[in-house]
FIDORO-187451 format. One record per residue (C-alpha): x, y, z; residue in one letter. Coordinates in nm, 3 decimals. Example, Ala and Ser with C-alpha at 12.3 -4.5 7.8 and 13.67 -1.06 7.14 Angstrom:
% FIDORO-187451
+---------+---------+---------+------+
|       X |       Y |       Z | code |
+---------+---------+---------+------+
|   1.230 |  -0.450 |   0.780 |    A |
|   1.367 |  -0.106 |   0.714 |    S |
+---------+---------+---------+------+
This chain:
% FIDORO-187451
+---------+---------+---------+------+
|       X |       Y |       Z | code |
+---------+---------+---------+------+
|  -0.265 |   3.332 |  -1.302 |    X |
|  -0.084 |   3.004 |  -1.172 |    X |
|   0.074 |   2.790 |  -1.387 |    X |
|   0.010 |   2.422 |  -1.313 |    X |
|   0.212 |   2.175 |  -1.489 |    X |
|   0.038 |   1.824 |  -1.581 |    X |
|   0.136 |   1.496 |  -1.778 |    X |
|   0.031 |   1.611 |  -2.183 |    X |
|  -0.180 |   1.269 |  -2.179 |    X |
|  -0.411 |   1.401 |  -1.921 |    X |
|  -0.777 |   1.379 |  -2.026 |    X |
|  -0.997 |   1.678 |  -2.032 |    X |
|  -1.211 |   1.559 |  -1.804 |    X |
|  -0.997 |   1.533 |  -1.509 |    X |
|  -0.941 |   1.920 |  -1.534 |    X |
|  -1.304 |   2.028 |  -1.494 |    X |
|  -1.244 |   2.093 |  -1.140 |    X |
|  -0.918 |   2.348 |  -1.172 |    X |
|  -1.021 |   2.739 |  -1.130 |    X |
|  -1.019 |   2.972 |  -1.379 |    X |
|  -0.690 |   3.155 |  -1.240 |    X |
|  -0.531 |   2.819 |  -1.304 |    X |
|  -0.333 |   2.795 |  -1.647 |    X |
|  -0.280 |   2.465 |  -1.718 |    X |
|   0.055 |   2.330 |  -1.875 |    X |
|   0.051 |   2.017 |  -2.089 |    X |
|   0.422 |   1.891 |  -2.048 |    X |
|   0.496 |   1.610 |  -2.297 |    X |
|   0.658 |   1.294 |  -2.215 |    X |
|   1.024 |   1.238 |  -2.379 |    X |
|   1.084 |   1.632 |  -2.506 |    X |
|   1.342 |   1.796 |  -2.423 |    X |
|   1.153 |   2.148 |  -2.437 |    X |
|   1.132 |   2.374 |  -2.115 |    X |
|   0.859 |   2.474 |  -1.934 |    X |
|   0.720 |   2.783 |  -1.665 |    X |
|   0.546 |   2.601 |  -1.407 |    X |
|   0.432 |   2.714 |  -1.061 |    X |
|   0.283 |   2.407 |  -0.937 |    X |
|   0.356 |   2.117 |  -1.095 |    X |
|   0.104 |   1.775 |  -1.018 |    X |
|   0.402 |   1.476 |  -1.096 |    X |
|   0.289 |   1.205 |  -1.307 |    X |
|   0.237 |   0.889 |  -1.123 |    X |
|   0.564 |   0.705 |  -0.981 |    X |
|   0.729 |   0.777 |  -1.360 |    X |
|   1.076 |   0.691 |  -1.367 |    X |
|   1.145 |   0.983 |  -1.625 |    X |
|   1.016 |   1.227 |  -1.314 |    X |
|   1.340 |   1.344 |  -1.239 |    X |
|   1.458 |   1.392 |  -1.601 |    X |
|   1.076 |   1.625 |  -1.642 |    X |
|   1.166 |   1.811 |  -1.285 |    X |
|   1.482 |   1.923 |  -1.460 |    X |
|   1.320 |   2.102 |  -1.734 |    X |
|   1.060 |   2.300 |  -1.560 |    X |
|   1.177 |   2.609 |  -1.376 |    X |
|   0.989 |   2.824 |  -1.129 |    X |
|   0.813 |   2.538 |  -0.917 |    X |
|   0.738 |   2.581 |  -0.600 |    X |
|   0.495 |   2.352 |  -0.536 |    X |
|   0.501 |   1.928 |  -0.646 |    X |
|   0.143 |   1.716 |  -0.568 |    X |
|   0.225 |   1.361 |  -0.536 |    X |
|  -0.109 |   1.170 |  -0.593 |    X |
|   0.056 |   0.951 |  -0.495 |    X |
|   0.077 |   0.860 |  -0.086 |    X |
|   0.418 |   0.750 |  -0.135 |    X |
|   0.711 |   1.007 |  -0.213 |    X |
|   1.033 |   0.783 |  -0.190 |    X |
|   1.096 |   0.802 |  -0.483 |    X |
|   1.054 |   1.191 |  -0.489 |    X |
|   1.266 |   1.279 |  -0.232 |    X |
|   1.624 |   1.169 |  -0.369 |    X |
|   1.590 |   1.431 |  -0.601 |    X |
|   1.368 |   1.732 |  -0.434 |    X |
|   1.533 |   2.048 |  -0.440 |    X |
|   1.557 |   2.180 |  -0.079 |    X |
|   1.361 |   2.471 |  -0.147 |    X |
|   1.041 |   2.324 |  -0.301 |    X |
|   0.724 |   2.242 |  -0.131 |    X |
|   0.616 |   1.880 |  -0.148 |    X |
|   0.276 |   1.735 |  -0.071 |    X |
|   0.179 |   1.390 |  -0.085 |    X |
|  -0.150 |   1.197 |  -0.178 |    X |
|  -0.248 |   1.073 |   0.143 |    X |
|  -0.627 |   0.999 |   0.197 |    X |
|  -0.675 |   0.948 |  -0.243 |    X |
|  -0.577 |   0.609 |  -0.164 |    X |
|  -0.792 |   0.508 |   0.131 |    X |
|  -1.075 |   0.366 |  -0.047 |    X |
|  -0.908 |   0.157 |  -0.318 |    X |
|  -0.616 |   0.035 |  -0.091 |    X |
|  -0.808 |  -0.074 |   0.214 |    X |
|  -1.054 |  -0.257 |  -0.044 |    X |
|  -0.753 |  -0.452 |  -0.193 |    X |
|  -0.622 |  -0.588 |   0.179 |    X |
|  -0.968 |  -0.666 |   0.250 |    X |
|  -1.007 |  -0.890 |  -0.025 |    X |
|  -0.632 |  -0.977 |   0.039 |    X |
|  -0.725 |  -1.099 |   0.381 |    X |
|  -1.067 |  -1.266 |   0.276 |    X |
|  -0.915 |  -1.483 |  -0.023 |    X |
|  -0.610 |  -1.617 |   0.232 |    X |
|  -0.869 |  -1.669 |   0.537 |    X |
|  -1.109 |  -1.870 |   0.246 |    X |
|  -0.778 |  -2.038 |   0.083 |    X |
|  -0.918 |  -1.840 |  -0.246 |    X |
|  -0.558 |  -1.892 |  -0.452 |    X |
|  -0.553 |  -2.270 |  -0.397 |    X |
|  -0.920 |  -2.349 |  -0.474 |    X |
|  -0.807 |  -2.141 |  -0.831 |    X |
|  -0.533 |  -2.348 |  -0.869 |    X |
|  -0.758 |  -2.645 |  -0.853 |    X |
|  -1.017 |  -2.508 |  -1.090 |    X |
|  -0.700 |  -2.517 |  -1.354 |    X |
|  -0.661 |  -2.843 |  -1.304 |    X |
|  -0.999 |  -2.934 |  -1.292 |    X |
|  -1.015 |  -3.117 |  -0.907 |    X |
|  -1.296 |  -3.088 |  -0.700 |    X |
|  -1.124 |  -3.187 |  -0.350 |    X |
|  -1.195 |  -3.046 |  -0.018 |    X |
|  -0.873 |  -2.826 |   0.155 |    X |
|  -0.838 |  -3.107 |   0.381 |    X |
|  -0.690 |  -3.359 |   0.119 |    X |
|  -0.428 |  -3.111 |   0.075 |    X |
|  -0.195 |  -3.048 |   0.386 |    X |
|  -0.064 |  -2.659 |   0.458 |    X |
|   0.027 |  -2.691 |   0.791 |    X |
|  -0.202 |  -2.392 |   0.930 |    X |
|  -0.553 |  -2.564 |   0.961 |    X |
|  -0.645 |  -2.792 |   1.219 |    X |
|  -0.710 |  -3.099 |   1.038 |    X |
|  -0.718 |  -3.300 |   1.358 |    X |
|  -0.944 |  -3.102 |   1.571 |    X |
|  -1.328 |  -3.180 |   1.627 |    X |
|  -1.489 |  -3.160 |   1.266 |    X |
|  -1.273 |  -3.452 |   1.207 |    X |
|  -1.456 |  -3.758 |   1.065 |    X |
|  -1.773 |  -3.477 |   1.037 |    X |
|  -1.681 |  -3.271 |   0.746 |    X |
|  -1.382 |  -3.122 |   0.548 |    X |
|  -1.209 |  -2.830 |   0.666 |    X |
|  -1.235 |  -2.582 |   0.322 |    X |
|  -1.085 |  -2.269 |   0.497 |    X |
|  -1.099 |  -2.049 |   0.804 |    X |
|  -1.341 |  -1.760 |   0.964 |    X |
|  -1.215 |  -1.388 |   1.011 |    X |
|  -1.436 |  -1.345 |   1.237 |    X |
|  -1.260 |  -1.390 |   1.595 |    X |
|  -0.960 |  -1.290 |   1.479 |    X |
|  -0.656 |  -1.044 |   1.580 |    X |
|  -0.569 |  -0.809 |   1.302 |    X |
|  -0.238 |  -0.566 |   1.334 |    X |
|  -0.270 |  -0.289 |   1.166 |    X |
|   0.162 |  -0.162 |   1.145 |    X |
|   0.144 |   0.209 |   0.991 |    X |
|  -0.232 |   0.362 |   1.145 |    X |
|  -0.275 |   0.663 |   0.870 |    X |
|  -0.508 |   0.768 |   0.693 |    X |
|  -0.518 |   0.467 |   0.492 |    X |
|  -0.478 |   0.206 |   0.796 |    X |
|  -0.805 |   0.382 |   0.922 |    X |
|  -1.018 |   0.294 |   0.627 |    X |
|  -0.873 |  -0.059 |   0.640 |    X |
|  -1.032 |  -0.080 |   1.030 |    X |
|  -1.361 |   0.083 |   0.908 |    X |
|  -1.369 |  -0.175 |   0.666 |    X |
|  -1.286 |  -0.523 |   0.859 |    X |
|  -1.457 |  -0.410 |   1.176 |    X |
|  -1.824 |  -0.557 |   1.014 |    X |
|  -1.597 |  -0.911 |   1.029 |    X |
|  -1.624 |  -0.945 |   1.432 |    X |
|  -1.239 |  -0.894 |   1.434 |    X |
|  -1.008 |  -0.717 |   1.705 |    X |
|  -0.788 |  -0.434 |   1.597 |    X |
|  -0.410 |  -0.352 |   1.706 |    X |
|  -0.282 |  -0.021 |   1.603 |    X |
|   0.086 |   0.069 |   1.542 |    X |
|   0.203 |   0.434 |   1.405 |    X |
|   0.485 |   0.634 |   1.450 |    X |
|   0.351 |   0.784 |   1.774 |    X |
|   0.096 |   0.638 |   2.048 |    X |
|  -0.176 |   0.827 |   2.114 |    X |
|  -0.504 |   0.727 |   2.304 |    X |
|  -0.830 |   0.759 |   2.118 |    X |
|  -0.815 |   0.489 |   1.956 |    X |
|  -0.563 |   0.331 |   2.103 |    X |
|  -0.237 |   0.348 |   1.882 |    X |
|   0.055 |   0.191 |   1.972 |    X |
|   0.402 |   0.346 |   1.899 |    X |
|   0.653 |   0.173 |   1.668 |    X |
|   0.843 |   0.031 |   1.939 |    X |
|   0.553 |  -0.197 |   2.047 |    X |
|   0.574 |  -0.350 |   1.770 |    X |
|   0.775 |  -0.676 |   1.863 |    X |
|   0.527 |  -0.706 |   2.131 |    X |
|   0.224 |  -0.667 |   1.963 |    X |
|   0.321 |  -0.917 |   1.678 |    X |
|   0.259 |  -1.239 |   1.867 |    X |
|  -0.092 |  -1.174 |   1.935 |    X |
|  -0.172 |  -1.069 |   1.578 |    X |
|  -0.341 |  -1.360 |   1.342 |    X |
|  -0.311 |  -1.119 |   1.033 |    X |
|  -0.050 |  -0.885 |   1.022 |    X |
|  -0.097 |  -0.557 |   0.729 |    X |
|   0.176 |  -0.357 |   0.653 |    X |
|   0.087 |  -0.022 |   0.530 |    X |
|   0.367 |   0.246 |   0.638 |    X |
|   0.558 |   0.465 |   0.419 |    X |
|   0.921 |   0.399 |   0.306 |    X |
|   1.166 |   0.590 |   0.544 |    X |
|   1.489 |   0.513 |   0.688 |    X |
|   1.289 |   0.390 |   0.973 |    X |
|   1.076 |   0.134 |   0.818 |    X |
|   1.303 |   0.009 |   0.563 |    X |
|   1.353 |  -0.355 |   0.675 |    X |
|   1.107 |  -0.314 |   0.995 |    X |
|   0.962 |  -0.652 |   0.915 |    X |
|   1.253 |  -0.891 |   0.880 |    X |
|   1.385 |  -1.203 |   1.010 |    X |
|   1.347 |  -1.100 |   1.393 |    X |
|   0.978 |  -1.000 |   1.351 |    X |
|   0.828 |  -1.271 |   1.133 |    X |
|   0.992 |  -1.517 |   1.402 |    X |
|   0.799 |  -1.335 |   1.674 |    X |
|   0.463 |  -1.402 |   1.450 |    X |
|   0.211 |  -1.685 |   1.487 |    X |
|   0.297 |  -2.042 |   1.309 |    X |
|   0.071 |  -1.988 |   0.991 |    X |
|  -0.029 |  -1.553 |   1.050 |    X |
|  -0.110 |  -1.384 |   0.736 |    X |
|   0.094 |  -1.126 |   0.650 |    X |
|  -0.054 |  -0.846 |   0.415 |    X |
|   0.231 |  -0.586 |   0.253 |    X |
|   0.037 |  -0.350 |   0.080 |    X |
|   0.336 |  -0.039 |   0.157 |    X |
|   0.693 |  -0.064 |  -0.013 |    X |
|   0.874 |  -0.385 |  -0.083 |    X |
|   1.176 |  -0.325 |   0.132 |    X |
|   0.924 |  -0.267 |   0.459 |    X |
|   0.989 |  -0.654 |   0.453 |    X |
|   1.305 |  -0.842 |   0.406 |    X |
|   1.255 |  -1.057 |   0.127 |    X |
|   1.530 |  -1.299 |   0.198 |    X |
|   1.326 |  -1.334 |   0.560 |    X |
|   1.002 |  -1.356 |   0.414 |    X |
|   1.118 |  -1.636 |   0.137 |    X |
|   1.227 |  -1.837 |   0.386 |    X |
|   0.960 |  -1.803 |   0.615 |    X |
|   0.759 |  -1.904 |   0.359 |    X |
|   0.977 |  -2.186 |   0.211 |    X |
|   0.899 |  -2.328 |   0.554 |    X |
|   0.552 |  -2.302 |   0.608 |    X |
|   0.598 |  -2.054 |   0.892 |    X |
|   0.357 |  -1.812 |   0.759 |    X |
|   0.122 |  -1.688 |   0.476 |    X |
|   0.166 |  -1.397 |   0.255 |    X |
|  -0.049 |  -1.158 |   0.001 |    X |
|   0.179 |  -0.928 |  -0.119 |    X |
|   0.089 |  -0.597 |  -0.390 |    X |
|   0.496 |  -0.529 |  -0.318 |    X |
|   0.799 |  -0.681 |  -0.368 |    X |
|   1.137 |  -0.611 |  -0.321 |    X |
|   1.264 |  -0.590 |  -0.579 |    X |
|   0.966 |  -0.475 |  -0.795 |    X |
|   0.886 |  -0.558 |  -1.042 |    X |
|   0.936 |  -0.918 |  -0.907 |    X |
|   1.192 |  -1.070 |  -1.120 |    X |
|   1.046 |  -1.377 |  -1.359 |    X |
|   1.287 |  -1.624 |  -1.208 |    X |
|   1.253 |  -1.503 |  -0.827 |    X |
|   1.146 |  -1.788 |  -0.590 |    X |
|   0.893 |  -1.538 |  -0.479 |    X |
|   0.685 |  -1.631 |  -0.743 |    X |
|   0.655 |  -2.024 |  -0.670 |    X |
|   0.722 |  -1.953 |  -0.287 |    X |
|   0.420 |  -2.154 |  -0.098 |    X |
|   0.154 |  -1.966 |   0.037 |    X |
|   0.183 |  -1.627 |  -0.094 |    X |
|  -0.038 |  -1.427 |  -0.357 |    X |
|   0.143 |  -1.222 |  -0.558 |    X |
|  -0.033 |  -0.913 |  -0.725 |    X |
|   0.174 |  -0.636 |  -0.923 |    X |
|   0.111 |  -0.317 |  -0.760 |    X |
|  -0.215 |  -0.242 |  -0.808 |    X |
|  -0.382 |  -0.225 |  -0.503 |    X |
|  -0.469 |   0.151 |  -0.553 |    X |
|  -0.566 |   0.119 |  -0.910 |    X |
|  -0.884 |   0.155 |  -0.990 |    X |
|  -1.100 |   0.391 |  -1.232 |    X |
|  -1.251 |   0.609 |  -0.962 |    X |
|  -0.901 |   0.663 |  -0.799 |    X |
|  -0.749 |   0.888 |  -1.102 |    X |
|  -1.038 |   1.103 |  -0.999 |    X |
|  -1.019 |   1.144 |  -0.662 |    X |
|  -0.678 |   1.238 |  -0.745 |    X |
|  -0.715 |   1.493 |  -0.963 |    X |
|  -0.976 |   1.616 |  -0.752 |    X |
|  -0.766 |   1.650 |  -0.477 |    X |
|  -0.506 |   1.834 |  -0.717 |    X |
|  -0.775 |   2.107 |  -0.795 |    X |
|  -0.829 |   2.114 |  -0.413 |    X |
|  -0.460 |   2.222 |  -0.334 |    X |
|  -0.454 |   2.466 |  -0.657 |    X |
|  -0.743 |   2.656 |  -0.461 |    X |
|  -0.579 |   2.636 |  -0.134 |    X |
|  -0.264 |   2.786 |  -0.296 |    X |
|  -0.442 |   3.061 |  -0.524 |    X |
|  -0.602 |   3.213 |  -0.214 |    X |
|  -0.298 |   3.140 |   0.015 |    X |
|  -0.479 |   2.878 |   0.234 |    X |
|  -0.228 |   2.621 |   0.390 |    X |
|  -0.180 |   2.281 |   0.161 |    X |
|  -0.255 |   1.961 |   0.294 |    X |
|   0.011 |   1.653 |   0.300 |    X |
|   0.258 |   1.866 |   0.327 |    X |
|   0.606 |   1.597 |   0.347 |    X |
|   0.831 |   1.679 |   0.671 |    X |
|   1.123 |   1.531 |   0.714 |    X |
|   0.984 |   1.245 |   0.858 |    X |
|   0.937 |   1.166 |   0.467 |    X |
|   0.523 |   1.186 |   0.494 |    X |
+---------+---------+---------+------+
């Protein structure tokens, strides 16, 4: 038998999928009772994860589901396995930035904003700076947003999830640039030193990497600059990926659009200028949550139990590259 630890709360139905040689450990929240566990599936992004890890002896194995493990890693014991939840997200996510990208293309937040005050106006009695107002519809018809079709769309951190985000604009007539850690040739994927090259040619610009030392900060005050006057930029990874002071002031100054499902910090303070900061959508994390995605998860879990009962190699394993 292997013992595999989960969150007391978890439903019954989730666990259909574990084998029989699985044992399966309820471990309450806020106890300070101890716990045998083999391979232990961490509750989702908890802060009390640490405090939990501490009681449990005999783990050898943690399953983020999670495709994000910065905030596992400060406190991962050398000596323990750690696999993250990468490709559980990929449908969820990569839905959210679409719709991200279609409600800032189609001015979605503003024409909300008007429905609260009850105006029926056309987006070109309200000036953002980004549509051409002046060009040839002028005198012929209002301007009420933009077309994705036609347009460039960087793709900065070309996983598993960045994939899924392609498969899913590519029915919008848009071109693709891809940026990942390494280049490689089919597709094309450019390495994360082509970055500040690639940036001025991008209309939409999605951030999707994980947090490491190496993209803490990779879109700051340097980059945005090197962006289009009025490019959408999508953060749908870690806060800190982007420099918020950077950001707000791009921003402040109509330089450039913004849908952000991160912040740093997060959760967004109630008095940060974030919040009021023009032309950004603000959503609170929750561009993976959805109703399917706990079971895909736990799915996957079951997955990795079977892989490790018969001593078949586990996916996601984390490397130090932190992913």
């Amino acid at each position: 038998m292997i013992r595999v630890g989960v969150d007391a709360n978890t439903a019954e139905e989730l666990l259909i999928g574990f084998p029989r040689e699985a044992e399966i450990v309820r471990i309450p929240r806020h106890s300070s009772a101890e716990f045998n566990v083999d391979f232990w599936i961490v509750p989702f992004a908890r802060k009390d994860a640490a405090t939990t890890f501490s009681r449990l002896h005999g783990v050898k194995v943690i399953q983020s589901l999670m495709a994000g493990v910065d905030w596992i890693l400060p406190w991962l014991p050398a000596d323990t396995m750690l696999c993250d939840g990468r490709g559980i997200h990929d449908i969820s996510t990569s839905e959210w930035v679409l719709a991200a990208i279609l409600s800032s293309v189609k001015r979605m937040p503003h024409y909300r904003d008007m429905q609260q005050r009850h105006e029926w106006r056309g987006q070109s009695s309200v000036t953002d700076g980004f549509l051409n107002e002046g060009g040839a519809q002028a005198g012929l018809y209002r301007v009420l947003g933009d077309d994705l079709a036609g347009k460039t769309v960087l793709i900065a951190g070309y996983g598993s999830i960045g994939s899924a985000i392609e498969a899913r604009l590519k029915p919008f007539g848009v071109s693709v640039l891809r940026v990942a850690r390494h280049a490689k040739q089919t597709p094309e994927v450019f390495s994360a030193a082509a970055l500040k090259t690639l940036l001025p040619r991008a209309d939409v610009v999605v951030a999707i990497v994980p947090l490491t030392q190496e993209t803490r900060g990779m879109i700051g005050a340097e980059e945005i600059g090197l962006m289009k006057h009025g490019a959408l930029l999508v953060n749908a990874a870690r806060g800190p990926v982007v420099e918020t002071a950077a950001l707000l002031a791009a921003l402040q100054s109509h330089r450039i659009q913004a849908v952000l499902d991160v912040t740093d910090p997060e959760p967004l303070p109630a008095d940060h200028p974030l919040w009021s900061a023009p032309n950004c959508m603000i959503t609170p994390h929750v561009g993976g949550s959805t109703p399917e995605f706990i079971h895909r998860a736990f799915r996957f879990g079951a997955a990795q139990v079977r892989r490790y009962i018969v001593g078949e190699p586990l996916e996601n394993i984390v490397t130090d590259a932190g992913y």
